[in-house]
C-alpha positions in Angstrom: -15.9 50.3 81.3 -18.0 53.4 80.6 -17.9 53.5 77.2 -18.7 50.0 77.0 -21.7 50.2 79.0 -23.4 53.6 77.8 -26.5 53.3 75.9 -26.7 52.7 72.1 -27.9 56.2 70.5 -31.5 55.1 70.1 -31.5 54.5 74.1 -31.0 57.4 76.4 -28.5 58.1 79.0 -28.7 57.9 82.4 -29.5 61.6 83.6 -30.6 61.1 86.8 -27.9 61.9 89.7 -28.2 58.7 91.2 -28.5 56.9 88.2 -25.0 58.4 87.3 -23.5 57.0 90.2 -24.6 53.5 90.1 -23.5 53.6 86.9 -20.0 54.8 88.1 -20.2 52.5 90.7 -20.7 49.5 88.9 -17.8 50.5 86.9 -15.4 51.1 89.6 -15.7 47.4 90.7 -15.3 45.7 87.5 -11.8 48.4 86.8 -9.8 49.4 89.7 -11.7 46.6 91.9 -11.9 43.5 89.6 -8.7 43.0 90.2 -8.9 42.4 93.9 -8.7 38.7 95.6 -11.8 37.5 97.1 -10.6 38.5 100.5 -10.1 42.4 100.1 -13.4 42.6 97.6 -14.9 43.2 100.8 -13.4 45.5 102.5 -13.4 47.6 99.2 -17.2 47.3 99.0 -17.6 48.4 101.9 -15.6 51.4 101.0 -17.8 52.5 98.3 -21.4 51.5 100.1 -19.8 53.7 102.7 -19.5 56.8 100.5 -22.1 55.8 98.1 -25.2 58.2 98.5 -27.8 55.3 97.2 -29.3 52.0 99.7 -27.2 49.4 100.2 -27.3 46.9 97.8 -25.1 44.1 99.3 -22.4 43.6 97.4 -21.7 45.4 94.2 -19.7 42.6 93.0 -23.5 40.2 93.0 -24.8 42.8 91.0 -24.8 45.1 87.3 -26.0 48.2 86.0 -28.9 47.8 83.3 -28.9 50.3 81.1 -32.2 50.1 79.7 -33.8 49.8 82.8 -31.6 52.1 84.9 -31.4 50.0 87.6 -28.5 47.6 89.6 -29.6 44.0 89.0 -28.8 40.8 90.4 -26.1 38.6 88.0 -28.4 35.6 89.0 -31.3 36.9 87.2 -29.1 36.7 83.7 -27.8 33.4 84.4 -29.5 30.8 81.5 -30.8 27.3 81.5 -28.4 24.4 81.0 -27.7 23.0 77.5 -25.8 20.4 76.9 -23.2 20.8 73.7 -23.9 19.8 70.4 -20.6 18.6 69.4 -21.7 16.1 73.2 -17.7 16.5 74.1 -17.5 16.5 78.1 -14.6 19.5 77.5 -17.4 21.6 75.9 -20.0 21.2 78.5 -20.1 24.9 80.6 -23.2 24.4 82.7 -23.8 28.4 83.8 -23.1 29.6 87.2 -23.0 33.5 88.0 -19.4 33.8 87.4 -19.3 32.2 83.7 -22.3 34.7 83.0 -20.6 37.5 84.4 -17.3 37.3 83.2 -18.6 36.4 79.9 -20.8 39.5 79.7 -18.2 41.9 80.9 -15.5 40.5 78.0 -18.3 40.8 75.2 -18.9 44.1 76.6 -15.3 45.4 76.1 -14.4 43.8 72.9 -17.5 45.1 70.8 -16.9 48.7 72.6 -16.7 51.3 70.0 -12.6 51.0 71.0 -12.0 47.7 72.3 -9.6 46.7 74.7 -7.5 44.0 75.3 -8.9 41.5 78.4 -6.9 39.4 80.6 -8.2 36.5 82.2 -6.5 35.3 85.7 -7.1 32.3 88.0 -6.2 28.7 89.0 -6.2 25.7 86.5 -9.5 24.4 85.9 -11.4 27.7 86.4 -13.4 27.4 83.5 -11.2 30.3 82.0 -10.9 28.7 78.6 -15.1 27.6 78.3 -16.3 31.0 79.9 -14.3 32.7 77.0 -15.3 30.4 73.7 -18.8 30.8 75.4 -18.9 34.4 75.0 -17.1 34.2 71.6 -20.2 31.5 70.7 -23.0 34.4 71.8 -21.0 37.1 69.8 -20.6 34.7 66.8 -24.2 33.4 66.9 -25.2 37.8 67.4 -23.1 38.8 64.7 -21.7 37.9 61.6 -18.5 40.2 61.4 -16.0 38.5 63.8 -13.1 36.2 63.2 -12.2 34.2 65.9 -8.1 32.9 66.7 -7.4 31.2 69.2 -3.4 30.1 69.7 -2.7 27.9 72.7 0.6 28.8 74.1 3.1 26.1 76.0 6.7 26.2 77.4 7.7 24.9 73.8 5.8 28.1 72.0 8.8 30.5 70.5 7.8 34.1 68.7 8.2 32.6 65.1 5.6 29.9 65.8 3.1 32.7 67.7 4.1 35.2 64.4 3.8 32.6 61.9 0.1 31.5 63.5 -0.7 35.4 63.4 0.0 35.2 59.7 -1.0 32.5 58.3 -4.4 34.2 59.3 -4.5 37.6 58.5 -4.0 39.4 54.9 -2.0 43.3 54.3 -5.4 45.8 53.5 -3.0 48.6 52.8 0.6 50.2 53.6 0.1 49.7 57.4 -3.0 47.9 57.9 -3.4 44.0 58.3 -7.0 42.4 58.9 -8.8 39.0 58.7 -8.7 37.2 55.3 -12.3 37.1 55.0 -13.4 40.9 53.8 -15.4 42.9 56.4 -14.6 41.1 59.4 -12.7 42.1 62.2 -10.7 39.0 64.5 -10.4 38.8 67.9 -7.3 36.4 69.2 -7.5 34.4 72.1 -4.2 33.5 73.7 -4.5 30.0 75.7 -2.6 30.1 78.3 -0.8 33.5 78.0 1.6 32.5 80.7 2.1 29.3 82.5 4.8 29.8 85.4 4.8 26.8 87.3 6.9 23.6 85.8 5.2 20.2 86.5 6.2 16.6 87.1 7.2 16.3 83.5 8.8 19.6 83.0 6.4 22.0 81.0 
């Protein structure tokens, strides 16, 4: 989470001691704690406001560091206006709450880090998983001309030679041990939909 938060060259690090740890801070929820249920986020925020040596800032989970300004700011002041979709399909529309903007800025975040990692996304059915996702792959596509975009939707009927086959149909050889996107200069990102689906419904899938 560090390295994808620290400053582009042009902008300068944060120097400042307390800067540093808000920094850290911000980090340490959205590794070790962003995996916590709603119930112990608390207690864990708590924790670090309790050995933090900056003001209380609520919760660190309502806010993020800004790098250009130095500062922890509210996720509410980055949430946009409503738009409705273009393509007017009622599974497209996302109207943006602070969780959709936050989530979708920390993925961007990690996958256009100089080393990108892979991101997991967990919670119920009807989460707005799926539209909080192709919204941040929209804002990186619309930013940026160098990304492929795959997404596979796996069910209880998907087998490997379907997800291997998908994969290549896709992608081309570069050189000995190097595969990429077909288009030249690009680099893909794959989207697994869902990546595991454990409980069987009423008709069996």
């Amino acid at each position: 989470m560090i390295d994808a938060i620290l400053p582009d060259p042009e902008n300068d690090p944060p120097s400042d001691g307390s800067e540093l740890e808000l920094m850290f801070l911000f980090c340490l929820v959205w590794s070790a704690g962003a995996c916590l249920v709603d119930e112990d986020r608390k207690p864990f925020n708590d924790f670090i406001t309790s050995v933090s040596q900056n003001p209380g800032t609520g919760s660190y989970y309502d806010v993020f560091f800004d790098v250009k300004a130095l500062q922890l700011r509210k996720w509410e002041s980055e949430v946009k206006e409503y738009k409705p979709p273009l393509d007017r399909k009622f599974s497209s529309i996302l109207v943006p709450t602070v969780d959709t903007t936050r989530y979708a800025w920390l993925l961007q975040k990690i996958l256009v880090n100089k080393k990108p990692k892979p991101v997991m996304f967990c919670g119920f059915s009807g989460a707005a998983k799926t539209v909080t996702v192709q919204a941040a792959f929209d804002n990186m596509a619309s930013a940026s001309d160098i990304y492929n975009f795959l997404k596979i939707n796996f069910s209880s009927r998907t087998n490997s030679a379907d997800f291997q086959k998908n994969i290549e149909e896709n992608i081309d050889k570069k050189s000995l041990k190097s595969y990429g996107p077909k288009a030249v200069g690009k680099k893909m990102i794959m989207f697994i939909d869902d990546l595991n689906m454990p409980t069987i419904d009423v008709y069996g899938t």
